[in-house]
KENU-351093 format. One record per residue: residue number from 1; residue in one letter; x, y, z of N, C-alpha, C, O, CB in turn. Coordinates in nm, 3 decimals, decimal comma. Glycine has a CB too. Layout:
# residues N
<NUM; 'a'; <X; Y; Z>; <X; Y; Z>; <X; Y; Z>; <X; Y; Z>; <X; Y; Z>>,
...
This chain:
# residues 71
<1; 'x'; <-0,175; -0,041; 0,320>; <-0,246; 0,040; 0,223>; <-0,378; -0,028; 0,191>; <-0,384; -0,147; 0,160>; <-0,161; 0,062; 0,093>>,
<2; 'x'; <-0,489; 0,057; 0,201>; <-0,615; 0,007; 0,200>; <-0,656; 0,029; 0,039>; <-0,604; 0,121; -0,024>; <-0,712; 0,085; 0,314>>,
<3; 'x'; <-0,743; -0,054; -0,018>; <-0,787; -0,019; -0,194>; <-0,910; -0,105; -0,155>; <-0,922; -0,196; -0,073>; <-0,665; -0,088; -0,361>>,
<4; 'x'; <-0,997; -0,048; -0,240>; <-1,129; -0,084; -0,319>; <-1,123; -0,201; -0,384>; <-1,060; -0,184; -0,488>; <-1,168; 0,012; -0,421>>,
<5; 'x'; <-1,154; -0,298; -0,373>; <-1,157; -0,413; -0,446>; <-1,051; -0,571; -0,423>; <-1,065; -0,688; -0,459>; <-1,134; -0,348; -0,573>>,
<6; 'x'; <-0,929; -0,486; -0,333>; <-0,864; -0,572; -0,284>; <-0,945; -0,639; -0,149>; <-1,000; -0,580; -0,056>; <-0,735; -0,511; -0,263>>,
<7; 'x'; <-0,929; -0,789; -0,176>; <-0,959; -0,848; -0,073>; <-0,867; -0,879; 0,037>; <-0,901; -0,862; 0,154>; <-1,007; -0,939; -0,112>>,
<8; 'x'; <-0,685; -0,952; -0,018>; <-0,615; -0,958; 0,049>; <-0,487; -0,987; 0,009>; <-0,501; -1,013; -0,111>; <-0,657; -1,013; 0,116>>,
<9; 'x'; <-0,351; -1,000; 0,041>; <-0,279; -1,034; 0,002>; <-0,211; -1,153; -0,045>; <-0,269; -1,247; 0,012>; <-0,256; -0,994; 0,042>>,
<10; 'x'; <-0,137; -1,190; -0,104>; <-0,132; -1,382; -0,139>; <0,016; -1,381; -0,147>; <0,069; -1,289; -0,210>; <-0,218; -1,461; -0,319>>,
<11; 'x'; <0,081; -1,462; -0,097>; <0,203; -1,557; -0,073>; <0,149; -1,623; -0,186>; <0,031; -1,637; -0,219>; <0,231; -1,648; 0,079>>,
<12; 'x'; <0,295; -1,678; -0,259>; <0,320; -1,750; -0,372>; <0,424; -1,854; -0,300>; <0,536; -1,823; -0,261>; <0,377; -1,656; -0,503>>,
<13; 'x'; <0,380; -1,950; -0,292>; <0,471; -2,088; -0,196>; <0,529; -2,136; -0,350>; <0,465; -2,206; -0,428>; <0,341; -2,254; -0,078>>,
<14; 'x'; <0,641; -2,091; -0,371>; <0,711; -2,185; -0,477>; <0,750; -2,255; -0,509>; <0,776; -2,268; -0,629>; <0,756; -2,188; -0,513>>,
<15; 'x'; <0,783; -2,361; -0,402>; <0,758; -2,491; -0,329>; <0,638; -2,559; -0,443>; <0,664; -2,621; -0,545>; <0,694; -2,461; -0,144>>,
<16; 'x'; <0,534; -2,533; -0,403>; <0,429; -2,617; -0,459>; <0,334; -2,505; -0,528>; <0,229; -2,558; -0,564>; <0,350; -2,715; -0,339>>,
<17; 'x'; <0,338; -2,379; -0,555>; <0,248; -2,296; -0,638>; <0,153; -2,235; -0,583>; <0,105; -2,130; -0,627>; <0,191; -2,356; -0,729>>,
<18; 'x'; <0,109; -2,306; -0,462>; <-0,054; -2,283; -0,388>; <-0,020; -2,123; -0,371>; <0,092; -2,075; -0,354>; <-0,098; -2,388; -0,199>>,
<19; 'x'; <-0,161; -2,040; -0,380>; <-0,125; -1,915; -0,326>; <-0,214; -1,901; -0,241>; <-0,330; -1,925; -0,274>; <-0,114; -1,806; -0,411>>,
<20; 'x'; <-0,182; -1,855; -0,098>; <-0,299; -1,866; 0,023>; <-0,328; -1,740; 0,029>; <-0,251; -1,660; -0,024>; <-0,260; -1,923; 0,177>>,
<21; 'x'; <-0,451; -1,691; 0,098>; <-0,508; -1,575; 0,134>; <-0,462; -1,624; 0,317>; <-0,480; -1,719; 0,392>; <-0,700; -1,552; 0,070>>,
<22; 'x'; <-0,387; -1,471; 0,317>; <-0,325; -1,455; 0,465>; <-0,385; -1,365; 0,503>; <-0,433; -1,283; 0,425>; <-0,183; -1,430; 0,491>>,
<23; 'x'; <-0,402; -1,355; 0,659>; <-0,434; -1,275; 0,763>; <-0,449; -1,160; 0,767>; <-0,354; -1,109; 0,707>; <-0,376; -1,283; 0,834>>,
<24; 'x'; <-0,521; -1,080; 0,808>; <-0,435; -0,911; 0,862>; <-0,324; -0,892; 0,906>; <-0,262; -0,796; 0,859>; <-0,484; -0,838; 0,971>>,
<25; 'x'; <-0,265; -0,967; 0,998>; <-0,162; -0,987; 1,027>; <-0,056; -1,027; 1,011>; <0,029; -1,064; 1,092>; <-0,170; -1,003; 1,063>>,
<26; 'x'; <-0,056; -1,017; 0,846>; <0,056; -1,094; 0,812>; <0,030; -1,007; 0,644>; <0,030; -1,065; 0,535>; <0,040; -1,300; 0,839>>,
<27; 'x'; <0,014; -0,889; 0,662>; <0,010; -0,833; 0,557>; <0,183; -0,777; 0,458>; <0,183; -0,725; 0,347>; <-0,088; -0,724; 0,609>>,
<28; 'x'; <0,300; -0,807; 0,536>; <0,382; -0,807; 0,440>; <0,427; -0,902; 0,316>; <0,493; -0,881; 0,214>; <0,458; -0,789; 0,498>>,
<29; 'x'; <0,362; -1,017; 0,372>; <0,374; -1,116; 0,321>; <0,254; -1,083; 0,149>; <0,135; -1,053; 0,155>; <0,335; -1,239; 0,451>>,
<30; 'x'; <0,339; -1,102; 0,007>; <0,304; -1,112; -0,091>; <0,314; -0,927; -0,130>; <0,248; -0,851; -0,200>; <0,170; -1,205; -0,089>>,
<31; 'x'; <0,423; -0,914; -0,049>; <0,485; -0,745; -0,076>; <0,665; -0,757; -0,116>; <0,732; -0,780; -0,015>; <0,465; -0,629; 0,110>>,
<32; 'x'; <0,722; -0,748; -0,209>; <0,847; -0,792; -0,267>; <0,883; -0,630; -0,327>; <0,829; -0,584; -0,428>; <0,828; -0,936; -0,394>>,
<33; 'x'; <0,996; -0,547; -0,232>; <1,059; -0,458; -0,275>; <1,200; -0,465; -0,317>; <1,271; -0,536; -0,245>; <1,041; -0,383; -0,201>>,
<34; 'x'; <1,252; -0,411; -0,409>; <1,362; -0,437; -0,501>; <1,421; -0,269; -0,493>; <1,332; -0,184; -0,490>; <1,303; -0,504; -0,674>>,
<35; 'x'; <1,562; -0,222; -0,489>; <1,600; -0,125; -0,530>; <1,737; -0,138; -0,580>; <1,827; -0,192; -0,515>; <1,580; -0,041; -0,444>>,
<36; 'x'; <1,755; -0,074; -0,735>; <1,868; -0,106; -0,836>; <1,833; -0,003; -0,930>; <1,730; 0,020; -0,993>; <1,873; -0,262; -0,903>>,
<37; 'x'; <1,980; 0,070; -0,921>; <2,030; 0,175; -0,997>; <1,886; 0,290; -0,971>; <1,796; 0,329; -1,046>; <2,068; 0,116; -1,176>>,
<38; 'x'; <1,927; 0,323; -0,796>; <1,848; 0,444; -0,752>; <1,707; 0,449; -0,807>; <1,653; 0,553; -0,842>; <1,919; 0,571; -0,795>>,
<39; 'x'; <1,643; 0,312; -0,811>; <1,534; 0,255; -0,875>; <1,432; 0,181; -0,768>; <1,481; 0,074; -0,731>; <1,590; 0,156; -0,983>>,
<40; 'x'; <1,326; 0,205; -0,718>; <1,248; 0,116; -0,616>; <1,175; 0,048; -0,751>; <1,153; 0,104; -0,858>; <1,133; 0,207; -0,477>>,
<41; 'x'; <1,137; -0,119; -0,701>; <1,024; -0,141; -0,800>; <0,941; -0,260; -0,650>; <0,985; -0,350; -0,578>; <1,092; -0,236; -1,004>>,
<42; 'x'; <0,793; -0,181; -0,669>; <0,712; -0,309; -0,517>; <0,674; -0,392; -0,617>; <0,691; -0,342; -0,729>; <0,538; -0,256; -0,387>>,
<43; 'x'; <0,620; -0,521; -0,615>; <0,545; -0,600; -0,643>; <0,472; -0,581; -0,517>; <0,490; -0,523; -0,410>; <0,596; -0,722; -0,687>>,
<44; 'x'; <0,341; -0,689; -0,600>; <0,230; -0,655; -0,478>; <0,150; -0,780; -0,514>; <0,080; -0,766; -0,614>; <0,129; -0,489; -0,487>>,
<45; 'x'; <0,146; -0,885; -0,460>; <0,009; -1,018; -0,478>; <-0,049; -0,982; -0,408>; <-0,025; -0,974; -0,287>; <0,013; -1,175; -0,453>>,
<46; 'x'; <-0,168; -0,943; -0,480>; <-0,304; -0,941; -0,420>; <-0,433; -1,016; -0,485>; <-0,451; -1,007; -0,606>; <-0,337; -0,804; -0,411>>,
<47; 'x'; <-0,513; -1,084; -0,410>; <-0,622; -1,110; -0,428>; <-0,767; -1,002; -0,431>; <-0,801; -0,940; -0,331>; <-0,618; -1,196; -0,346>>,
<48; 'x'; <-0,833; -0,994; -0,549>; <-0,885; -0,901; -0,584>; <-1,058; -0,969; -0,577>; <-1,098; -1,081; -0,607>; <-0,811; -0,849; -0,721>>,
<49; 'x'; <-1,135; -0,846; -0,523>; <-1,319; -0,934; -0,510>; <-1,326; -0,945; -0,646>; <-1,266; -0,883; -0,734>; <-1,490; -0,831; -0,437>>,
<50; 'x'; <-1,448; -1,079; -0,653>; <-1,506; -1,104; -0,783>; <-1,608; -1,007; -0,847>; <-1,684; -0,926; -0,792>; <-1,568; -1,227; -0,774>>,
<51; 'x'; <-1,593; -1,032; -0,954>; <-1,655; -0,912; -1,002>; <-1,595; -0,719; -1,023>; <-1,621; -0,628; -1,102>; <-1,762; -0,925; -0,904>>,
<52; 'x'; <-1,520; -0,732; -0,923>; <-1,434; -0,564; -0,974>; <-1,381; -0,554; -1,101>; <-1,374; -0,665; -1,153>; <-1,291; -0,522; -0,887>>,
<53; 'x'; <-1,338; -0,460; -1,178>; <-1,252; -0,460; -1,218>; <-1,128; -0,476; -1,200>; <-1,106; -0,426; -1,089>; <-1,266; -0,414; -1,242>>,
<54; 'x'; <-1,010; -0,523; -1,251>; <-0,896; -0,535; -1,234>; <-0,839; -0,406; -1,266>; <-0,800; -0,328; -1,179>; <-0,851; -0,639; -1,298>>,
<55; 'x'; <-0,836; -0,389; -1,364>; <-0,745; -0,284; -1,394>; <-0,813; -0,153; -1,338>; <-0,741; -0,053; -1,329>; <-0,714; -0,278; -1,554>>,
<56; 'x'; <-0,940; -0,143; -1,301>; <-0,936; -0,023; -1,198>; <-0,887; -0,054; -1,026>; <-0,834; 0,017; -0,940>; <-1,100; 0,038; -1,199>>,
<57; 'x'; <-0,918; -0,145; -1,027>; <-0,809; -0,182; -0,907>; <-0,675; -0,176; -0,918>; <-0,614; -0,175; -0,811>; <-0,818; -0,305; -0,865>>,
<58; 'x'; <-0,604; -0,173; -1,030>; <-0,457; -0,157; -1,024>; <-0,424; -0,056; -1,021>; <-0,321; -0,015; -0,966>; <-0,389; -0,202; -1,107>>,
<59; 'x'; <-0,562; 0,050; -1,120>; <-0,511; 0,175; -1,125>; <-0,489; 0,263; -0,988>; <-0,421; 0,365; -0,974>; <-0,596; 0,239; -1,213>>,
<60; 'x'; <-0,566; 0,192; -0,891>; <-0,608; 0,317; -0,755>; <-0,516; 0,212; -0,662>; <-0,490; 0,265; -0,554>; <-0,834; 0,349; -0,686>>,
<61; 'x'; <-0,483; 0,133; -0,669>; <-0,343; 0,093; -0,610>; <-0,243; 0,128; -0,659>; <-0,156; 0,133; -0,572>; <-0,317; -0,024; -0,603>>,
<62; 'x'; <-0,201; 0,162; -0,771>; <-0,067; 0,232; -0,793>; <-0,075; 0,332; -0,735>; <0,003; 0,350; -0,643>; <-0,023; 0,261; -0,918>>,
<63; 'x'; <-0,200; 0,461; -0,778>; <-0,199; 0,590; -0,740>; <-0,211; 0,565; -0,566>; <-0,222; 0,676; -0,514>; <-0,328; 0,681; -0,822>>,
<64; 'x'; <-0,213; 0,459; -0,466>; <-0,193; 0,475; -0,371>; <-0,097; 0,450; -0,299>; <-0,075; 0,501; -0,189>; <-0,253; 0,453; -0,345>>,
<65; 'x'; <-0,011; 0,342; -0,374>; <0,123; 0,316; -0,340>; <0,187; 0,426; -0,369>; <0,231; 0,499; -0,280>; <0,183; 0,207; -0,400>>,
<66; 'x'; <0,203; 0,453; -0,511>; <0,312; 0,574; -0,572>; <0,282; 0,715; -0,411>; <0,377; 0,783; -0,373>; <0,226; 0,659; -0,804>>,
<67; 'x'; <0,163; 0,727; -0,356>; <0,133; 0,842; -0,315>; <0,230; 0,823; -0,205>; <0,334; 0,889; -0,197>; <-0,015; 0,875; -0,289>>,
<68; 'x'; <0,182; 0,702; -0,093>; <0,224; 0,690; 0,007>; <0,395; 0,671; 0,023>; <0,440; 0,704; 0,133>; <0,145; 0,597; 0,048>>,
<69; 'x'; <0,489; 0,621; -0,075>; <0,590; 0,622; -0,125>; <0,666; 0,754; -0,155>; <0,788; 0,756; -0,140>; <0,569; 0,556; -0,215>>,
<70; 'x'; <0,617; 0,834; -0,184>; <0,655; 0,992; -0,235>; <0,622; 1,047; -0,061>; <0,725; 1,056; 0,005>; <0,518; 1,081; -0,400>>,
<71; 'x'; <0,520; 1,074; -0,003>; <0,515; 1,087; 0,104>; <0,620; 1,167; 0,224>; <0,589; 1,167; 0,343>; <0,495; 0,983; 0,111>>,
């Protein structure tokens, strides 16, 4: 899923905290899906450009997840 303002995704090494900016190719990584009581919930680490807004970046990533999800 492509968004405006996202730069890339981030792994959380819990190990030691570091969070790396990964590849194209390795875009599942810092994507965590959960389903309980007929319930999906994604997390999503992403690294976001400087300067965007955040929360309009969250907003047009939800509305693009939720879309592609319903789908």
């Amino acid at each position: 899923v492509e968004c405006f303002g996202v730069v890339g995704m981030a792994s959380v090494n819990m190990k030691d905290g570091i969070v790396k900016l990964l590849k194209r190719d390795n875009l599942s990584h810092g994507v965590n899906v959960t389903l309980e009581d007929n319930k999906i919930t994604i997390d999503l680490h992403i690294i976001v450009s400087y300067g965007v807004s955040i929360s309009a970046v969250a907003d047009n990533l939800i509305s693009n997840v939720k879309y592609n999800v319903e789908e």
